[in-house]
ROSE-4610 file (N, C-alpha, C; in Angstrom, 1 decimal, always signed):
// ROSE-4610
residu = [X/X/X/X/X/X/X/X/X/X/X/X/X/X/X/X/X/X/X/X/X/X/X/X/X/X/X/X/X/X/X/X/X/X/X/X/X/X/X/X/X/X/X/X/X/X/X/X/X/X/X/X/X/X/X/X/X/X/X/X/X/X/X/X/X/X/X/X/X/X/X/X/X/X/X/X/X/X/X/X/X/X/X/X/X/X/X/X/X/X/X/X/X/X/X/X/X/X/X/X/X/X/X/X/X/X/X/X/X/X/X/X/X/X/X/X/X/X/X/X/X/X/X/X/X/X/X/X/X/X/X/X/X/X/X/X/X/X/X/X/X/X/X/X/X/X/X/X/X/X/X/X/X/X/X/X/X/X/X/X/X/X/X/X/X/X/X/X/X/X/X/X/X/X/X/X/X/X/X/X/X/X/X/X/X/X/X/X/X/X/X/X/X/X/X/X/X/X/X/X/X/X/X/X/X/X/X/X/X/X/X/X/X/X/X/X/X/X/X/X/X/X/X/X/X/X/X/X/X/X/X/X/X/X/X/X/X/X/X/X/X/X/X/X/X/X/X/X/X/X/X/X/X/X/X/X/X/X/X/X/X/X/X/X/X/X/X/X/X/X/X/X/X/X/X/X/X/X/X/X/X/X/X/X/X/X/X/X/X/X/X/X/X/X/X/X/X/X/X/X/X/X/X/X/X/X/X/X/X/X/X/X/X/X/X/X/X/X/X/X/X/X/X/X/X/X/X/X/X/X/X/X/X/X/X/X/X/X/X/X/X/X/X/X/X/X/X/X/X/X/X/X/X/X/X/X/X/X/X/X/X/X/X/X/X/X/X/X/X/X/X/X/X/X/X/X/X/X/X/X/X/X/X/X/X/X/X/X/X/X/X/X/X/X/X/X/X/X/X/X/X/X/X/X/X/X/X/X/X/X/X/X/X/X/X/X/X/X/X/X/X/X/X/X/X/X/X/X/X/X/X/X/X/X/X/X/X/X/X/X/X/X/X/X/X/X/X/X/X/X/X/X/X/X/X/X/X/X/X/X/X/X/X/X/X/X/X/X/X/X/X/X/X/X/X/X/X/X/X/X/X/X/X/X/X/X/X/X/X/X/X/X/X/X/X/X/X/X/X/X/X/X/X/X/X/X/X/X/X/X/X/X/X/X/X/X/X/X/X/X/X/X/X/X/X/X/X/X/X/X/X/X/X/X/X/X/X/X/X/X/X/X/X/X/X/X/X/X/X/X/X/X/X/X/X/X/X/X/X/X/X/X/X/X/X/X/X/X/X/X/X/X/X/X/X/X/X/X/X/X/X/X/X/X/X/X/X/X/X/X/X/X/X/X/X/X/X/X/X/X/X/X/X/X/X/X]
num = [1/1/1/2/2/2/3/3/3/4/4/4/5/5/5/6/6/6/7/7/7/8/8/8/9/9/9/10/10/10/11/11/11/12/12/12/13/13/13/14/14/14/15/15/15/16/16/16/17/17/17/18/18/18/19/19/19/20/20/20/21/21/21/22/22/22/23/23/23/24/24/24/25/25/25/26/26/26/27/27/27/28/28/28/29/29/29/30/30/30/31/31/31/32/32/32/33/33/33/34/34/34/35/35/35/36/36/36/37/37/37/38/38/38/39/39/39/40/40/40/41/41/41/42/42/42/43/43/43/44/44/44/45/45/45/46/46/46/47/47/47/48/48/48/49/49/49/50/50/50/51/51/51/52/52/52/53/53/53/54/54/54/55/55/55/56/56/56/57/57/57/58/58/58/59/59/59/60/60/60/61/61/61/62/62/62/63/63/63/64/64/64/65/65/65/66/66/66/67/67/67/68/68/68/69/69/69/70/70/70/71/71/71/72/72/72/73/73/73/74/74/74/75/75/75/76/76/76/77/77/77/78/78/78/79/79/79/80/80/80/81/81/81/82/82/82/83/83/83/84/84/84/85/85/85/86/86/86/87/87/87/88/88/88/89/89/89/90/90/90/91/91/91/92/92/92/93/93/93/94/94/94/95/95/95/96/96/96/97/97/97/98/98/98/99/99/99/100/100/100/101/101/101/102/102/102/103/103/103/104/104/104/105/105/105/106/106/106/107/107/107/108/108/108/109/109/109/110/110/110/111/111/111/112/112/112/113/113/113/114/114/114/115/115/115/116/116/116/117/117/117/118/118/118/119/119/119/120/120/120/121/121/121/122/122/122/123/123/123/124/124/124/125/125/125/126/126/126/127/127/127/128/128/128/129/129/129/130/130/130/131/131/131/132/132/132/133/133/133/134/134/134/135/135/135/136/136/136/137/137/137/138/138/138/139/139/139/140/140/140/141/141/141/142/142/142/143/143/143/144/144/144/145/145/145/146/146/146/147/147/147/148/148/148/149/149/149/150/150/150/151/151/151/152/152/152/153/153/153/154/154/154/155/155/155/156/156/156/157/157/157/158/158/158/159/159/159/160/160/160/161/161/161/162/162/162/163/163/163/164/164/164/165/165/165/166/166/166/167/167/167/168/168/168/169/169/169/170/170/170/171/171/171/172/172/172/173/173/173/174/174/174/175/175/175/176/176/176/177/177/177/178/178/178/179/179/179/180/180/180/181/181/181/182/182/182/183/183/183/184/184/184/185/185/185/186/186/186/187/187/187/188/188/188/189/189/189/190/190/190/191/191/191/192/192/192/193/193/193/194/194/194/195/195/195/196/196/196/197/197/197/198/198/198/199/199/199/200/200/200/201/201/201/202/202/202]
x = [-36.6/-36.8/-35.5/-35.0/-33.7/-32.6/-32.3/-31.4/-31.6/-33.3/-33.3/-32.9/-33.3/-33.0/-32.0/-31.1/-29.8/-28.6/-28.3/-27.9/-27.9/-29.6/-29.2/-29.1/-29.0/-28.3/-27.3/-26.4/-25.3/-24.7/-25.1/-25.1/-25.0/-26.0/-26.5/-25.3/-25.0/-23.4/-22.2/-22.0/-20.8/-20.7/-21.0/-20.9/-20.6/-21.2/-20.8/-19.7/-19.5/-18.2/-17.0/-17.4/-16.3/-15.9/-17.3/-17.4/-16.3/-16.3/-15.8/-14.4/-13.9/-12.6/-12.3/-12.6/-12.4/-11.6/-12.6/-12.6/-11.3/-11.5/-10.5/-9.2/-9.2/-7.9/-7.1/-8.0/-7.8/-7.3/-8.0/-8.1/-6.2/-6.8/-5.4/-4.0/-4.3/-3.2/-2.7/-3.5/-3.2/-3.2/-4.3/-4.7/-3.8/-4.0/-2.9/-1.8/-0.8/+0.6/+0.9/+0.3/+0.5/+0.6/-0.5/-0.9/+0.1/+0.5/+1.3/+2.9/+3.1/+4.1/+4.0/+3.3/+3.4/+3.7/+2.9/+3.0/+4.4/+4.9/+6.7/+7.7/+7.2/+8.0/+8.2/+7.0/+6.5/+7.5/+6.8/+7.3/+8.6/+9.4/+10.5/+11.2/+11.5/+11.7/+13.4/+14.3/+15.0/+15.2/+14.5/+14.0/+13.3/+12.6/+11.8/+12.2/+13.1/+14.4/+15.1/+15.4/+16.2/+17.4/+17.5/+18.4/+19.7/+19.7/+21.2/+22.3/+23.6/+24.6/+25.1/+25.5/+26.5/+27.7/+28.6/+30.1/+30.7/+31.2/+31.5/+30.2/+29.0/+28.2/+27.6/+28.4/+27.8/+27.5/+26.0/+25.3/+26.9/+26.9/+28.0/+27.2/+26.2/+25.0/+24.4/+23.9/+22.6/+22.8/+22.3/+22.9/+21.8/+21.0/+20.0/+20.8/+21.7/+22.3/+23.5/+24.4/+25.5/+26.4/+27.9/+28.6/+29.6/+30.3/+31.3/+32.5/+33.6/+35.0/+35.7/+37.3/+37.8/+39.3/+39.9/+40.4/+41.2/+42.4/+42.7/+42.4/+42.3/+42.2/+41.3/+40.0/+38.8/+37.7/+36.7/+36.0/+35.7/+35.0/+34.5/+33.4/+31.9/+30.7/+30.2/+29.0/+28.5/+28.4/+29.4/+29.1/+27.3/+27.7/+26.4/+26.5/+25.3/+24.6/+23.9/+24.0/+23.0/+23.6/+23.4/+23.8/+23.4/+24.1/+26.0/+26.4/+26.1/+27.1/+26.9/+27.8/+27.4/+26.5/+25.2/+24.4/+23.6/+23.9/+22.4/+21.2/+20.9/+19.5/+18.4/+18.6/+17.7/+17.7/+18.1/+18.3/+18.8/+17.8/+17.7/+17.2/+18.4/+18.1/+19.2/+19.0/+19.7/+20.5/+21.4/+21.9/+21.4/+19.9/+18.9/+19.9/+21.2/+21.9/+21.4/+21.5/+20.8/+22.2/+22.4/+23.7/+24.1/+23.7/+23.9/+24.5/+24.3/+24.9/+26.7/+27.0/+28.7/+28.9/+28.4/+28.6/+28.9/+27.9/+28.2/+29.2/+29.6/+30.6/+31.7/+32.2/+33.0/+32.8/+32.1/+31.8/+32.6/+32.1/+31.9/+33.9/+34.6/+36.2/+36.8/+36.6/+36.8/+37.2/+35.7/+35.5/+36.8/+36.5/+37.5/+38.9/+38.8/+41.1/+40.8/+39.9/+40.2/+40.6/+40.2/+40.2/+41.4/+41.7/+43.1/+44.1/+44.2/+44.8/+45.2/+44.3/+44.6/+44.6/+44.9/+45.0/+45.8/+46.8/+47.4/+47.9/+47.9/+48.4/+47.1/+46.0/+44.8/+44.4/+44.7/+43.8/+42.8/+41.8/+40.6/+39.8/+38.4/+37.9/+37.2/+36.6/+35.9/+34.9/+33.8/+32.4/+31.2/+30.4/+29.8/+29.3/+28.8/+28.4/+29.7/+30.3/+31.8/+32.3/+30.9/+31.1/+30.3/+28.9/+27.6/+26.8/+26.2/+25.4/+24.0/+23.8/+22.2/+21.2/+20.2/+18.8/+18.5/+18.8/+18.6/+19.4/+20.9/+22.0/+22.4/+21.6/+22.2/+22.5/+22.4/+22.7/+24.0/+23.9/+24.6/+24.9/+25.0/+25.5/+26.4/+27.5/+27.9/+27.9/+28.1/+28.4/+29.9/+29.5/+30.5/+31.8/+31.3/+32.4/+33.5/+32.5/+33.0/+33.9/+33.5/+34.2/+35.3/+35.6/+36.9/+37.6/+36.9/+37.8/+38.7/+38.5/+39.3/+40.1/+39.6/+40.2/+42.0/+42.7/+44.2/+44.2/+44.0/+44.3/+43.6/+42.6/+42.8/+43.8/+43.9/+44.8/+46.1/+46.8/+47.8/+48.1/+47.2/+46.9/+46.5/+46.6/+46.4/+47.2/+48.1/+49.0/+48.5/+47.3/+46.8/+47.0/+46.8/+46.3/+45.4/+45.5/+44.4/+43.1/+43.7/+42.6/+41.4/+42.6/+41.6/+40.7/+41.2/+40.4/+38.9/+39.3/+37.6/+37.1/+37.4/+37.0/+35.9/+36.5/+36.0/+34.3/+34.8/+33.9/+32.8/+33.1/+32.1/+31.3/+31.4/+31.3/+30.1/+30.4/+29.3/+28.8/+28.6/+27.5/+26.5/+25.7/+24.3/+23.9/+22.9/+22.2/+20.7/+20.6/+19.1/+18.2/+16.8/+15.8/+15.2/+15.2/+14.7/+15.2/+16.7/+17.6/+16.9/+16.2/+15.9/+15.8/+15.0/+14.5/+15.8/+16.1/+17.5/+18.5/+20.0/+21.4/+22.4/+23.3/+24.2/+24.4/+24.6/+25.3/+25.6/+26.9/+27.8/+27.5/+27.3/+27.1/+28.4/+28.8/+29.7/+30.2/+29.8/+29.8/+30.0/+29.1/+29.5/+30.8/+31.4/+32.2/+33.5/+33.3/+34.6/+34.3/+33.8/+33.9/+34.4/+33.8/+34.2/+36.3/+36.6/+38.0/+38.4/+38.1/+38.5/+38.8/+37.7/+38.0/+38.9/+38.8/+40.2/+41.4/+41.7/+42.8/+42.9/+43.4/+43.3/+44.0/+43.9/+44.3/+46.2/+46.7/+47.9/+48.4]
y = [-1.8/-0.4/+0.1/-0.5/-0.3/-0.1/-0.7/-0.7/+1.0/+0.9/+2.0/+3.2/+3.5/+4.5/+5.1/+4.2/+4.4/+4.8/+4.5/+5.6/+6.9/+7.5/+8.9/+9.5/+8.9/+9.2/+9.6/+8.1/+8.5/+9.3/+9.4/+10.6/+12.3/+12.1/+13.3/+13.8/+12.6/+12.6/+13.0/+12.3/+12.5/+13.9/+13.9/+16.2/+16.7/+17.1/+17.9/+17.7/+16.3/+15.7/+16.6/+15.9/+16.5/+18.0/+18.8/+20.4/+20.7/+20.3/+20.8/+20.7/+19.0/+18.7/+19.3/+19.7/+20.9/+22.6/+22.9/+24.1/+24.0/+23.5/+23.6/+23.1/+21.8/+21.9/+23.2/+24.1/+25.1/+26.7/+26.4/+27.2/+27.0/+25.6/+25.2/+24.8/+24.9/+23.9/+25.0/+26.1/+27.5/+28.9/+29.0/+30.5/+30.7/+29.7/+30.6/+30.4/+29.2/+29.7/+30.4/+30.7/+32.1/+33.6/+33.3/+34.7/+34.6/+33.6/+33.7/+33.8/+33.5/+33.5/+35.1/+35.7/+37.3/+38.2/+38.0/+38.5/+38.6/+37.2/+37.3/+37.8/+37.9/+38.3/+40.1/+40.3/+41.7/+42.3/+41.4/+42.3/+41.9/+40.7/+40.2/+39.4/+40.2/+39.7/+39.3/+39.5/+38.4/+37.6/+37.1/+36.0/+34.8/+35.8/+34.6/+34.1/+34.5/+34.4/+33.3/+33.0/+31.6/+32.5/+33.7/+34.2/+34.2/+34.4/+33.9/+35.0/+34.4/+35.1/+35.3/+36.7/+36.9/+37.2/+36.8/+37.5/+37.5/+38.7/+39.1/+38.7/+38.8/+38.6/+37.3/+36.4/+34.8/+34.5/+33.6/+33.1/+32.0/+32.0/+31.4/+30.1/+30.6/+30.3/+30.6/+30.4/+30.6/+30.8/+32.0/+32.5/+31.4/+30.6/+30.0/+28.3/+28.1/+26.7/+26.2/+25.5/+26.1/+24.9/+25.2/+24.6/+24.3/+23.3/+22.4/+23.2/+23.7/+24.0/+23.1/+22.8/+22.1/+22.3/+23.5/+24.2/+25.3/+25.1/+25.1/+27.0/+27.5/+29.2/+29.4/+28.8/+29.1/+28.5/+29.3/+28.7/+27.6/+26.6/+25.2/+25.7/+24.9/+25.1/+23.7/+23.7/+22.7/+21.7/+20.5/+19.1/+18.6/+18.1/+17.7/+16.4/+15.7/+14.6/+14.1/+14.7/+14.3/+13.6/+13.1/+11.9/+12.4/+11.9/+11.6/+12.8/+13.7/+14.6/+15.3/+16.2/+17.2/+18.4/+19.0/+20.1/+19.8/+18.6/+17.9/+18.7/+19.6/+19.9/+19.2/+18.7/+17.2/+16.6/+16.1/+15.2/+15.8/+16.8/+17.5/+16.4/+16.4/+15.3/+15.4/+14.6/+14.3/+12.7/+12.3/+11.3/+10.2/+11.4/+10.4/+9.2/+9.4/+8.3/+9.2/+7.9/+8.6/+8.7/+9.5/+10.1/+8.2/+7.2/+6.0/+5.1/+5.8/+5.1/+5.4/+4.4/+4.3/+5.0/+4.9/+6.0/+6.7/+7.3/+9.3/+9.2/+8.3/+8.9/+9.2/+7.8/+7.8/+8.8/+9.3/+10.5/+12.1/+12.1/+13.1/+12.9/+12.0/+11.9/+12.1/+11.5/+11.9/+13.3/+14.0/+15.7/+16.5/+15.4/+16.3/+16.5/+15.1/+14.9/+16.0/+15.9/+16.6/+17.9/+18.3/+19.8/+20.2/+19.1/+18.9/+19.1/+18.5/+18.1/+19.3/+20.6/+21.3/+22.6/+22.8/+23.8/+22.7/+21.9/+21.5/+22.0/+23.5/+24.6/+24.5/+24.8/+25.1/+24.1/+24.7/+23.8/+24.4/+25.2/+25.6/+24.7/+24.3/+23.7/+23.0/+22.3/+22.5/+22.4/+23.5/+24.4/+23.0/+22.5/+21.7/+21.5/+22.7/+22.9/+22.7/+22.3/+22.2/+20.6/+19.8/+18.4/+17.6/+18.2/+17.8/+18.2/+17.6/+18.0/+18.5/+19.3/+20.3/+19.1/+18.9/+18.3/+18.7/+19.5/+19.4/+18.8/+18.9/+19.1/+20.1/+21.2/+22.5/+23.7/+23.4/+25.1/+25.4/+27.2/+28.1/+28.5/+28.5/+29.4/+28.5/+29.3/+28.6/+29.3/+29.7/+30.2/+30.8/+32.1/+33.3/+32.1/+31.3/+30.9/+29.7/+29.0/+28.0/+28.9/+30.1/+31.1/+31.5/+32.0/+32.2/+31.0/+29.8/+28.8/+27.9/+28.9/+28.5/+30.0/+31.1/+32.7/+32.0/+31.5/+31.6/+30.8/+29.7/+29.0/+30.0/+30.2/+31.4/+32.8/+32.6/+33.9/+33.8/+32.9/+32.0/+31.5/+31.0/+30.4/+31.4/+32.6/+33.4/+34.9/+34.4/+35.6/+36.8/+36.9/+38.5/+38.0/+39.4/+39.5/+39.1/+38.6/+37.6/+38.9/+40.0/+41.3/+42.0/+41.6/+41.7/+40.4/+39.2/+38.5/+37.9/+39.2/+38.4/+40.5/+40.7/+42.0/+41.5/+40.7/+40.2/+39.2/+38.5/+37.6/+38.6/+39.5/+40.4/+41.0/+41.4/+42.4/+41.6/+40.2/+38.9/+37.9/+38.6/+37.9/+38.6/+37.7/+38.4/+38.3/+39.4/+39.1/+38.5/+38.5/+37.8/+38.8/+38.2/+39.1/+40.0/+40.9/+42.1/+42.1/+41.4/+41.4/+40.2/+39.2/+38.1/+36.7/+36.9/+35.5/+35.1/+34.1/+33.4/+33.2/+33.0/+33.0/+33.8/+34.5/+35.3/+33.6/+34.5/+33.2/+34.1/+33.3/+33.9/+32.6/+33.7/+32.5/+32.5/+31.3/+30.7/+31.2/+31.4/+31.4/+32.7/+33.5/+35.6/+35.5/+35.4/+35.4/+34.7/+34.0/+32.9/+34.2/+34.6/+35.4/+36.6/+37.5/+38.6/+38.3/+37.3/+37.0/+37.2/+36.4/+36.1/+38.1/+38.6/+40.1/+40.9/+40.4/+41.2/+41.1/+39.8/+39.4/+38.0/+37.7/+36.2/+35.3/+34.1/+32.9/+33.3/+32.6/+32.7/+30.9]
z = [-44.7/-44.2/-43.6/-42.5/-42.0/-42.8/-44.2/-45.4/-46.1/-46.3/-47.3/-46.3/-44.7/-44.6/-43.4/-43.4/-43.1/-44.1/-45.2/-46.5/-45.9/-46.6/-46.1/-44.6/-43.4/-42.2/-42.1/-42.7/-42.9/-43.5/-44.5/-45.8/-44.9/-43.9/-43.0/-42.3/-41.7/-41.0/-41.3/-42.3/-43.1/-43.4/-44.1/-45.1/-43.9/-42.9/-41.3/-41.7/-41.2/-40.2/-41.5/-42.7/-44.0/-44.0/-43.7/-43.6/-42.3/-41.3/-40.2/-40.5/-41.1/-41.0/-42.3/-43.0/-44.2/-43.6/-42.9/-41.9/-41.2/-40.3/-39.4/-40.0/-41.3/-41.5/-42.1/-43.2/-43.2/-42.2/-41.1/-40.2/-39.5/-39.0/-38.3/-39.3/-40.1/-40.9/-42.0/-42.4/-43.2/-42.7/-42.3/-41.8/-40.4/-39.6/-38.1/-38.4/-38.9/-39.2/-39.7/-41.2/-41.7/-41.0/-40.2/-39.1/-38.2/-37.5/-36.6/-37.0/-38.3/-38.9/-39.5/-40.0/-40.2/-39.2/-38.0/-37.2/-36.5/-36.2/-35.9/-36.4/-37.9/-39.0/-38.7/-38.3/-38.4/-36.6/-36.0/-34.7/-33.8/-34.4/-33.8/-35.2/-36.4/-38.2/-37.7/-36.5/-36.7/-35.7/-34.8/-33.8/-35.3/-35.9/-36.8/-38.0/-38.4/-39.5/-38.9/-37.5/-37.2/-36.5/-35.9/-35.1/-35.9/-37.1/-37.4/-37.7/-37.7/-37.3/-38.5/-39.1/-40.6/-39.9/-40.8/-40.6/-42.5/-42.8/-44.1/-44.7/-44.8/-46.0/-45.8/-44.9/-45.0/-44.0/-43.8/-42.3/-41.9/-40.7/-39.6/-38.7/-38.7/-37.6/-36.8/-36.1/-35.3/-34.2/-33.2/-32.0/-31.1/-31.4/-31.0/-30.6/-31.3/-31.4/-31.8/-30.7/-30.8/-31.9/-31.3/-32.4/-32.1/-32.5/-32.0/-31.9/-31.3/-31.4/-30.3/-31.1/-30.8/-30.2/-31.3/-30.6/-29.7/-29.8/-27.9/-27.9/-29.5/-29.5/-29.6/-29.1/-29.3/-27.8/-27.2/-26.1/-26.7/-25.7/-26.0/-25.4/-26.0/-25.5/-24.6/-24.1/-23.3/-24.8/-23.6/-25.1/-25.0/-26.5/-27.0/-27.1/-26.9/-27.2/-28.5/-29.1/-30.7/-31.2/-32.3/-33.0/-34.3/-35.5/-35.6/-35.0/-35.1/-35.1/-33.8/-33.1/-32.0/-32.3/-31.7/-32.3/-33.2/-33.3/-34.8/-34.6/-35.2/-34.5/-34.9/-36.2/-36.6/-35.6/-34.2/-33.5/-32.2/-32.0/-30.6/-29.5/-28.1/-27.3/-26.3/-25.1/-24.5/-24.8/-23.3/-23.7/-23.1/-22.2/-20.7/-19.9/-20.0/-19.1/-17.7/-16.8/-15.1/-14.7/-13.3/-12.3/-12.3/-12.0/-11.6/-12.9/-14.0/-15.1/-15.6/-15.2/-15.6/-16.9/-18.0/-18.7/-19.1/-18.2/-17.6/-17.2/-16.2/-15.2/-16.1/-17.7/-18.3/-19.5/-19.7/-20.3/-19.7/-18.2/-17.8/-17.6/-16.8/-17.1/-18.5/-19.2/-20.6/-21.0/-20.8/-21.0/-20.2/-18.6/-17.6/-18.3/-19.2/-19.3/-20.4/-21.4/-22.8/-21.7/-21.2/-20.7/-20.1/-19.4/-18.6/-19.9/-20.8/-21.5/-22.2/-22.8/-23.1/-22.1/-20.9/-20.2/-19.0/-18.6/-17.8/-16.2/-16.4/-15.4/-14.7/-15.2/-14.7/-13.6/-12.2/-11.6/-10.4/-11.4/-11.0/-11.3/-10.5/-10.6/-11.8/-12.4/-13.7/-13.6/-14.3/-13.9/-14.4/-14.0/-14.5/-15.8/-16.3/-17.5/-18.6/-18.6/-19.5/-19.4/-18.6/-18.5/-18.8/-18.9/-18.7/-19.8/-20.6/-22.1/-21.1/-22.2/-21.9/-22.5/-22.0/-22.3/-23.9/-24.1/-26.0/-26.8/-26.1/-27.0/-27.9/-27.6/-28.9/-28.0/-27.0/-25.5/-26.1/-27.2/-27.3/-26.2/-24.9/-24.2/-23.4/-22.8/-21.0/-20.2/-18.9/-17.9/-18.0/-17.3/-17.4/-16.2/-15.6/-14.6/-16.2/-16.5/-17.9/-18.8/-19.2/-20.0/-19.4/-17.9/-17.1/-17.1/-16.9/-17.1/-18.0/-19.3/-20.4/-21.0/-19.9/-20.7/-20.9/-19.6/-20.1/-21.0/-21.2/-22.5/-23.6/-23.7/-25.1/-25.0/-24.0/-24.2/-24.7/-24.0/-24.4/-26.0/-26.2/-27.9/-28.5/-28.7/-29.3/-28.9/-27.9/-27.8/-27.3/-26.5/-25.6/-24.5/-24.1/-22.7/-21.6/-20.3/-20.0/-20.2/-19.6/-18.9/-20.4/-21.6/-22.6/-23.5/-23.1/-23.3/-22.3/-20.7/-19.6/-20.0/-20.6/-21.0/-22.1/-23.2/-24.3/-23.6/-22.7/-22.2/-21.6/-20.3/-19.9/-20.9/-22.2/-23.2/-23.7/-23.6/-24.1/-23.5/-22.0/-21.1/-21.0/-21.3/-21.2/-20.0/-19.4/-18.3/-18.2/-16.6/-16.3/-17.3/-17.8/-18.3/-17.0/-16.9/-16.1/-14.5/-15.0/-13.5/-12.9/-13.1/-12.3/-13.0/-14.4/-14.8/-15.9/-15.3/-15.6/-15.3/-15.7/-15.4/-16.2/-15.7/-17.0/-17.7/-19.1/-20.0/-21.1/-21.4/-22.4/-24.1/-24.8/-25.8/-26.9/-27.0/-27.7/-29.0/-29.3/-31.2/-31.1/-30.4/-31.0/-30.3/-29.3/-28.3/-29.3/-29.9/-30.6/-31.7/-32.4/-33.7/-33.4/-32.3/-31.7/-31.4/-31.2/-30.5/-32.0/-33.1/-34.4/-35.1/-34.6/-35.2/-34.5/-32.7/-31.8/-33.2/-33.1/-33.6/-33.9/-34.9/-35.7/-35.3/-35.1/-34.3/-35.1/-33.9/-34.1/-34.0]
């Protein structure tokens, strides 16, 4: 008795359980990305496109994620942590070493001499963010203070003026959203292409 009428119980069970996980994978797994993917498409079509940056006709990249420059005629952005490469966005992350790990410390000296190294004169401070990788490893942006502290060396390596290269930087700091929520930040990449159209690396 117990044999014969446990079958169709289960039987009873099952189809639901199938119907619902049917449903909803459809619901959740087709119907709202699409929706929520139209909808972005519709009301912010280049936020949802991947933010990306043309110059002559060709994507450059992504105002969302930045990009390695090296050099000395071009800003340098917050270093990255990813692996292999800097900016991996496959491999968005930090480097989770703690303030207590030697490391960092040898990390963070490192960054200091590269910097030294190519601006020698400079002995303003050096802005944190120009030593210290962001928690993703992809922060397009730096601080308008990071940005002054490499204008003479771009200026220099490219033969202008200091007053029109923190002209160039002001022009591409963005501000807090609605005067409060955030930090100015200057993002890397429009700021290096914008210098490229002033006038071409020398």
């Amino acid at each position: 008795m117990t044999t014969a009428t446990s079958a169709p119980r289960q039987g009873g069970i099952l189809r639901p359980a199938l119907t619902v996980f049917a449903a909803l994978s459809l619901i959740t797994g087709l119907a709202y990305p699409f929706l929520t993917t139209g909808i972005a498409s519709a009301v912010f079509p280049r936020q949802a496109a991947g933010s990306l940056i043309e110059q002559d006709g060709k994507v450059v990249g992504s105002a969302l994620i930045g990009q390695s420059f090296t050099s000395p005629q071009y800003f340098w952005g917050r270093p990255s942590a990813t692996a292999p490469m800097p900016y991996n966005a496959a491999a968005s992350g930090g480097s989770n070493l703690g303030p207590s790990n030697p490391a960092l410390a040898e990390a963070i000296q490192a960054r200091i001499a590269a910097l030294k190294a190519a601006d020698p004169d400079n002995a303003a401070p050096v802005p944190a963010d120009l030593i210290t990788a962001s928690g993703s490893g992809l922060d397009p942006h730096i601080s308008p203070a990071a940005a002054a502290y490499q204008a003479d060396r771009v200026a220099r390596a490219r033969n202008l003026p200091r007053s029109e290269v923190d002209a160039l930087i002001q022009a591409h700091t963005a501000t807090p959203w609605l005067g409060v929520l955030g930090s100015p930040a200057v993002n890397v990449l429009t700021l290096n292409l914008a210098l490229d159209k002033l006038r071409g690396p020398r």
